[in-house]
N, C-alpha and C positions, 0 to 999 in steps of 0.2 A: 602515440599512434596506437589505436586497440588495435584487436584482432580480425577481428572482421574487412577493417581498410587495408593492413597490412595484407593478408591470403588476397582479398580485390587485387590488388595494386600488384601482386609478385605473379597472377594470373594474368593480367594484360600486359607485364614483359614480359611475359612468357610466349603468348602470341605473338605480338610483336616481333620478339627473336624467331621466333620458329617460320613467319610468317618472308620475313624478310631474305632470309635464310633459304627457300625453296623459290622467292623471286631470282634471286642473286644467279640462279643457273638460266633464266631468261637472256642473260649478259652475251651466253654464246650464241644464241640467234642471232642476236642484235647487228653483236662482231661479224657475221655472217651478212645478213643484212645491208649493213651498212659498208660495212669493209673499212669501217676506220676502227681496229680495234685499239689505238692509243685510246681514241675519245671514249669509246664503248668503257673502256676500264674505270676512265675516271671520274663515268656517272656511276659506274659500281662500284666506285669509291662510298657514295651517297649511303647504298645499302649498309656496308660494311662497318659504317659510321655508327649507323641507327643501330646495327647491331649487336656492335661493342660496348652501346650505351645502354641498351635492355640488359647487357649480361652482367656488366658492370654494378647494375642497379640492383639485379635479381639476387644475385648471390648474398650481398650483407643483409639483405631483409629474411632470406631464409636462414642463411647463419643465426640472426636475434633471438629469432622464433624459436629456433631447437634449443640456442642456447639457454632461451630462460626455461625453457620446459624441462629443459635438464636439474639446473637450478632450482626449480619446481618440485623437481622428482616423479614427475609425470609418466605415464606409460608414453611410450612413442607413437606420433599421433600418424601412422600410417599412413592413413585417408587422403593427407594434406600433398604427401608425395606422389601418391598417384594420383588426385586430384592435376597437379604440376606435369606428370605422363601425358594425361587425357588434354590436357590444353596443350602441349607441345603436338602429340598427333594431329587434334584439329588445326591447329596455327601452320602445318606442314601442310594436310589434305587443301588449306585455303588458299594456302601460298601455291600450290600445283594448278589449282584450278584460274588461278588469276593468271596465270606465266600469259599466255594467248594476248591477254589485257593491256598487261606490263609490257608486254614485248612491244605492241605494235604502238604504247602512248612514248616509252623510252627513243623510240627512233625515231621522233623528231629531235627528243633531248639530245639525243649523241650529235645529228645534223648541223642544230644548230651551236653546241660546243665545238665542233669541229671549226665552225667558222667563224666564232668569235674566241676561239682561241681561252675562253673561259669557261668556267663553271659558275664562278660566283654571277656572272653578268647574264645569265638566262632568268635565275632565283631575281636579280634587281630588277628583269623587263617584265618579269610575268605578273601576271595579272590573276586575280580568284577564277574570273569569269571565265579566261581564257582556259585557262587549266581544267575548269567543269568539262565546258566545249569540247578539248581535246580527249579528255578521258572517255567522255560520251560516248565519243565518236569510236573510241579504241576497243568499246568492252565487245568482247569474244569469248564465246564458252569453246573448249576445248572439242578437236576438232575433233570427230567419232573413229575415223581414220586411225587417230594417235592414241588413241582409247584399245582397241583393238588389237593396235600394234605391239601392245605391252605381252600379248600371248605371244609373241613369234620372234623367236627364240635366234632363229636361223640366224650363223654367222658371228653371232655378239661375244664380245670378251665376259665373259660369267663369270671370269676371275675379278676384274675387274668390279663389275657389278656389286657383285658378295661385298669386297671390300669393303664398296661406299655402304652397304649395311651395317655393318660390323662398324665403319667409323661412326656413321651415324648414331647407335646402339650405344656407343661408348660417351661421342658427347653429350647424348642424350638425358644419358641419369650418371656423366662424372661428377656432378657437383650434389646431384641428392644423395647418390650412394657414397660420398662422404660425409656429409652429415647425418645419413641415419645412420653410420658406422661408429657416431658421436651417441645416439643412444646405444648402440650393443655395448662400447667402453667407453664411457663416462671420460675416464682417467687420461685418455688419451685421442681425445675428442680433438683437442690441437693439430695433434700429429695426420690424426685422417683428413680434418680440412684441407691440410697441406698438402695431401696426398694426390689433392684435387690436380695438383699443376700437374701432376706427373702423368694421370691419366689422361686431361685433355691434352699434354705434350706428346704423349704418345699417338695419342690418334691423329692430332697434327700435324704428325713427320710423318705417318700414313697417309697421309691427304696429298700431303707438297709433292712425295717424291712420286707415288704410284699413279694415282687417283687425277688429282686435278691436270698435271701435265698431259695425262692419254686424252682427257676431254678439250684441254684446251687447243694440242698440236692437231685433234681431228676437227676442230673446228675451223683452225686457222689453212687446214689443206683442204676444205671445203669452201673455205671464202677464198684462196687464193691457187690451190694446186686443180680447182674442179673434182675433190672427190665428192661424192655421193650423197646429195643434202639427206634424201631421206633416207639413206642409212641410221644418218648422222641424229635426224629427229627421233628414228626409231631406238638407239642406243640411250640420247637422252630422257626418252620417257621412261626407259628401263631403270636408267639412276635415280631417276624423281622417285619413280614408284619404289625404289631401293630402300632410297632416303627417309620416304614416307612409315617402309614396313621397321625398316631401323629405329625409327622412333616407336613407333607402338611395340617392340620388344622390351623395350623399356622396363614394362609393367612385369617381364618374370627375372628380368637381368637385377634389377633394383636393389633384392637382399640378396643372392648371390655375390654380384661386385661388393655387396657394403661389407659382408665377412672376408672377402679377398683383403678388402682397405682394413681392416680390423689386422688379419695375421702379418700383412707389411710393415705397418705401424707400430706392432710386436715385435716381429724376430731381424725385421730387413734394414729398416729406417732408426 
């Protein structure tokens, strides 16, 4: 595999992830929406799927990369990682602006897994054509309303908010800020890849316990206790927009985090 297909290829899972990722939060409309949130979950199984298989994929083809460059004796090609930033920000801003899209094509999906009791048996009935059709008919640009609403502030949990930045921020560049922490020490290039688990661990148990639960229980007492949808859309465009600025910090957290994974690697691990 040269180099050129290889940076392609780790560029479109990167979208991909980033892409699927900012749909994924469409899920609580939906639940909303529909009010079956079993089935709503377990078309967002679908997502979750896709994008554990881009991350999956993404990380050993960047590992290769540095590694032979190490091997190499190469300067550290910088470029290649923020390159990696700047596709994850757009893959985020894409995924924000499709939500509208997603939203309104997934709620036939959830309808009719509700009623057939399956997932696999929508994927056997559908058809290309249909699928076009549907999508057609779904596409929606984001509503000016909810554009707006991102300025007004009034009443929102901002703790919260921050949070989903800050988690963002972290899973953003934990797998690059270990492996350029593989160029600052060579010797211990090992130890920081490893290091990786520990940073996306940490921002995952950020996610479970604080983050996703406040978004999920206000959605589920909006489809089912009548609290305040647009509250409820207002808070979530906050997170989207959270999520989005999260990932574009990327680009000054990058070598900061990577000498963090360097002195861990050293004195901790």
């Amino acid at each position: 595999m040269n180099f050129n297909f290889t940076i392609f290829l780790v560029c479109v899972l990167t979208t991909t992830l980033y892409v699927m990722s900012s749909l994924s939060l469409s899920v609580k409309l939906v639940g909303i929406k529909t009010r079956k949130m079993a089935a709503t979950y377990s078309v967002y199984n679908i997502f979750l799927l896709i994008t554990r298989l881009a991350t999956t994929l993404q990380a050993p083809l960047l590992s290769k990369h540095v590694e032979t460059s190490i091997l190499l004796g190469q300067e550290p090609q910088t470029w290649i990682f923020y390159l990696v930033i700047m596709i994850s920000t757009l893959g985020s801003i894409i995924g924000a602006l499709l939500i509208p899209t997603v939203y309104r094509f997934m709620t036939l999906a959830v309808e009719k897994a509700h009623l057939q009791n399956s997932i696999f048996s929508i994927f056997y009935r559908l058809s290309p054509l249909k699928v076009y059709a549907h999508f057609k008919k779904s596409i929606k640009w984001p509503d000016q309303k909810n554009m707006e609403d991102l300025f007004n502030l009034k009443n929102l949990p901002l703790g919260i908010i921050s949070l989903n930045l800050i988690i963002s921020c972290l899973q953003s560049v934990s797998v690059l800020s270990c492996l350029y922490a593989g160029y600052l020490n060579p010797a211990l290039r090992s130890t920081c890849l490893s290091l990786n688990g520990f940073i996306i661990g940490l921002s995952t148990l950020l996610s479970l316990l604080l983050t996703e639960p406040h978004l999920s229980i206000l959605a589920d007492k909006v489809a089912f206790q009548g609290a305040d949808e647009s509250y409820f859309k207002r808070y979530l465009s906050l997170v989207i927009a959270a999520r989005v600025l999260g990932t574009t910090l990327g680009f000054f957290f990058l070598v900061p985090l990577s000498h963090v994974v360097v002195f861990l690697a050293k004195n901790v691990f």
